[in-house]
VEXKOLNU-85422 format. One line per field, with one value per atom (N, C-alpha, C): residue number from 1; residue in one letter; atom name; x, y, z. Coordinates in steps of 0.05 Angstrom, whole numbers, padded with zeros to 5 digits. Example, Ala and Ser with C-alpha at 12.3 -4.5 7.8 and 13.67 -1.06 7.14 Angstrom:
BEGIN
drenba = 1_1_1_2_2_2
zafi = a_a_a_s_s_s
ropa = N_CA_C_N_CA_C
px = 00264_00246_00264_00257_00273_00258
py = -00114_-00090_-00066_-00045_-00021_00001
pz = 00156_00156_00156_00142_00143_00157
# end
This chain:
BEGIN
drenba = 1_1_1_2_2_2_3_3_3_4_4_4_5_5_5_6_6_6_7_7_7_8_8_8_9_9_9_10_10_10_11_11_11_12_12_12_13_13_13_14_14_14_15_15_15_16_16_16_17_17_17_18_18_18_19_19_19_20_20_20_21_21_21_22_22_22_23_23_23_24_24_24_25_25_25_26_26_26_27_27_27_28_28_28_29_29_29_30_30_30_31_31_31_32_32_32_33_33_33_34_34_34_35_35_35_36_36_36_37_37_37_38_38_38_39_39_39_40_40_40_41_41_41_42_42_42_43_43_43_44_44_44_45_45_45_46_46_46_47_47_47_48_48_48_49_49_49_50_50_50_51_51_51_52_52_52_53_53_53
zafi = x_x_x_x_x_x_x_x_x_x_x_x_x_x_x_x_x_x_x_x_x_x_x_x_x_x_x_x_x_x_x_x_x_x_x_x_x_x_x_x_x_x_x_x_x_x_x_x_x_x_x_x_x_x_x_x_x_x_x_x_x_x_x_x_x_x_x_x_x_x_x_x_x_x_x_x_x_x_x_x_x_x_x_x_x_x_x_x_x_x_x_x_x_x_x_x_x_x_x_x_x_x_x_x_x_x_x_x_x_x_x_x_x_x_x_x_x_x_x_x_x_x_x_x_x_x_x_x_x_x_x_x_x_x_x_x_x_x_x_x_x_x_x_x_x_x_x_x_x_x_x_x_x_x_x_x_x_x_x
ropa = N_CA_C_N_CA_C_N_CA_C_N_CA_C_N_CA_C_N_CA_C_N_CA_C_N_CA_C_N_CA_C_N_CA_C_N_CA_C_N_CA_C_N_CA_C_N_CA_C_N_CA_C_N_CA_C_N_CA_C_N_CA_C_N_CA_C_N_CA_C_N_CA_C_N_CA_C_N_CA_C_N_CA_C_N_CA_C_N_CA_C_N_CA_C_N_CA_C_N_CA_C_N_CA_C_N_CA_C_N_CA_C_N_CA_C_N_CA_C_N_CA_C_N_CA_C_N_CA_C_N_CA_C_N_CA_C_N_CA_C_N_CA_C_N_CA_C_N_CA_C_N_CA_C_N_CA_C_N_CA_C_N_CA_C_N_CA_C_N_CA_C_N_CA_C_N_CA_C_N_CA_C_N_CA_C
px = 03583_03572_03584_03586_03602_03583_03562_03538_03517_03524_03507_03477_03457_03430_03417_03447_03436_03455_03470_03494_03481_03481_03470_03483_03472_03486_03505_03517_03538_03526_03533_03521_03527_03554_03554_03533_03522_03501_03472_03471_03443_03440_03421_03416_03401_03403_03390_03361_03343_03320_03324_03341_03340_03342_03365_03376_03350_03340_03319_03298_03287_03270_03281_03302_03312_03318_03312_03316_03287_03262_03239_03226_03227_03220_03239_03258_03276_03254_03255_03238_03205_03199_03163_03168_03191_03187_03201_03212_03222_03194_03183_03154_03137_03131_03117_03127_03138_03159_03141_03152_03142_03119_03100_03066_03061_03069_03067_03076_03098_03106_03081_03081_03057_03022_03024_02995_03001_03015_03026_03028_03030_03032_03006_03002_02960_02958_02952_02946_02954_02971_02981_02962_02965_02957_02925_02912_02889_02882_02892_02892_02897_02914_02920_02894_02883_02861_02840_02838_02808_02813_02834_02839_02833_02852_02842_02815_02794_02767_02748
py = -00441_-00442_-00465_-00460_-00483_-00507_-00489_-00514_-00523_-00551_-00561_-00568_-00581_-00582_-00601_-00624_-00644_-00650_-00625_-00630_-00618_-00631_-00617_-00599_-00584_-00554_-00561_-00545_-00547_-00553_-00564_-00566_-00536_-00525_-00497_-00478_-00480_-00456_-00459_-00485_-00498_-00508_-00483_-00494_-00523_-00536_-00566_-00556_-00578_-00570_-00568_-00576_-00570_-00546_-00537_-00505_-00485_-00487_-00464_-00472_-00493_-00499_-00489_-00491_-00470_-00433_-00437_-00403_-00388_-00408_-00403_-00391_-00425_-00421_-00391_-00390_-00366_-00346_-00342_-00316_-00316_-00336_-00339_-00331_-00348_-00335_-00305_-00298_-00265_-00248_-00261_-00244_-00243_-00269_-00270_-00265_-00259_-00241_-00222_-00206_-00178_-00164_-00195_-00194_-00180_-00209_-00201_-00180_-00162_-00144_-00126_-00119_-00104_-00097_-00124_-00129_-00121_-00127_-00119_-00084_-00082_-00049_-00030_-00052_-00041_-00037_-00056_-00068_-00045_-00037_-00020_00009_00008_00046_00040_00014_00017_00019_00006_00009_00040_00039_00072_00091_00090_00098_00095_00078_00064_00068_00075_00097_00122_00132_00166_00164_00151_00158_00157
pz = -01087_-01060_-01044_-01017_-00992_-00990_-00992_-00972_-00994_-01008_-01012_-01005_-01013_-01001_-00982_-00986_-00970_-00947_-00935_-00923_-00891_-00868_-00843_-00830_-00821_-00804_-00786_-00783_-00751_-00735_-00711_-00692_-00666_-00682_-00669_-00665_-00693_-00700_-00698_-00703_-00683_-00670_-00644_-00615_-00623_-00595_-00589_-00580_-00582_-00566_-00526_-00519_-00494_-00492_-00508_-00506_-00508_-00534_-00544_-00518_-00506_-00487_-00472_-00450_-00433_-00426_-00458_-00462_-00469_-00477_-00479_-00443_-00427_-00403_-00387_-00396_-00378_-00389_-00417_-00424_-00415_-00416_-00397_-00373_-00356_-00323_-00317_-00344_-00336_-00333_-00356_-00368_-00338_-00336_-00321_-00286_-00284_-00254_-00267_-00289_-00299_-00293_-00302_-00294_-00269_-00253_-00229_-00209_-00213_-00204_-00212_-00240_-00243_-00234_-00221_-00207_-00183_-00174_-00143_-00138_-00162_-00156_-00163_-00186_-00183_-00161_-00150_-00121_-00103_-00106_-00076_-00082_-00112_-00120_-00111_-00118_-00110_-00081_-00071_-00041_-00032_-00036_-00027_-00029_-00064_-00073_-00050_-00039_-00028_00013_00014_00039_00043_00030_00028_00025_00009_00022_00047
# end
């Protein structure tokens, strides 16, 4: 075997905590865009709903 037990990783292959933190928040504010688009469109179908009567 290459890799002993007490030998530390690349620094290639393991992200930094800034990194994974930056890629966390990207994936929260995608999500949450996502949310919100989805409410917005409740929103319209209900409205619409609450005309036609």
């Amino acid at each position: 075997m290459d890799k002993t037990p007490g030998k530390p990783r690349d620094k290639a292959t393991k992200p930094s905590r800034d990194d994974r933190l930056k890629a966390a928040l990207k994936a929260n504010m995608a999500r949450r865009k996502g949310q919100a688009q989805a409410r917005r469109d409740a929103d319209r179908v209900a409205d619409k709903g609450q005309e036609e009567e």
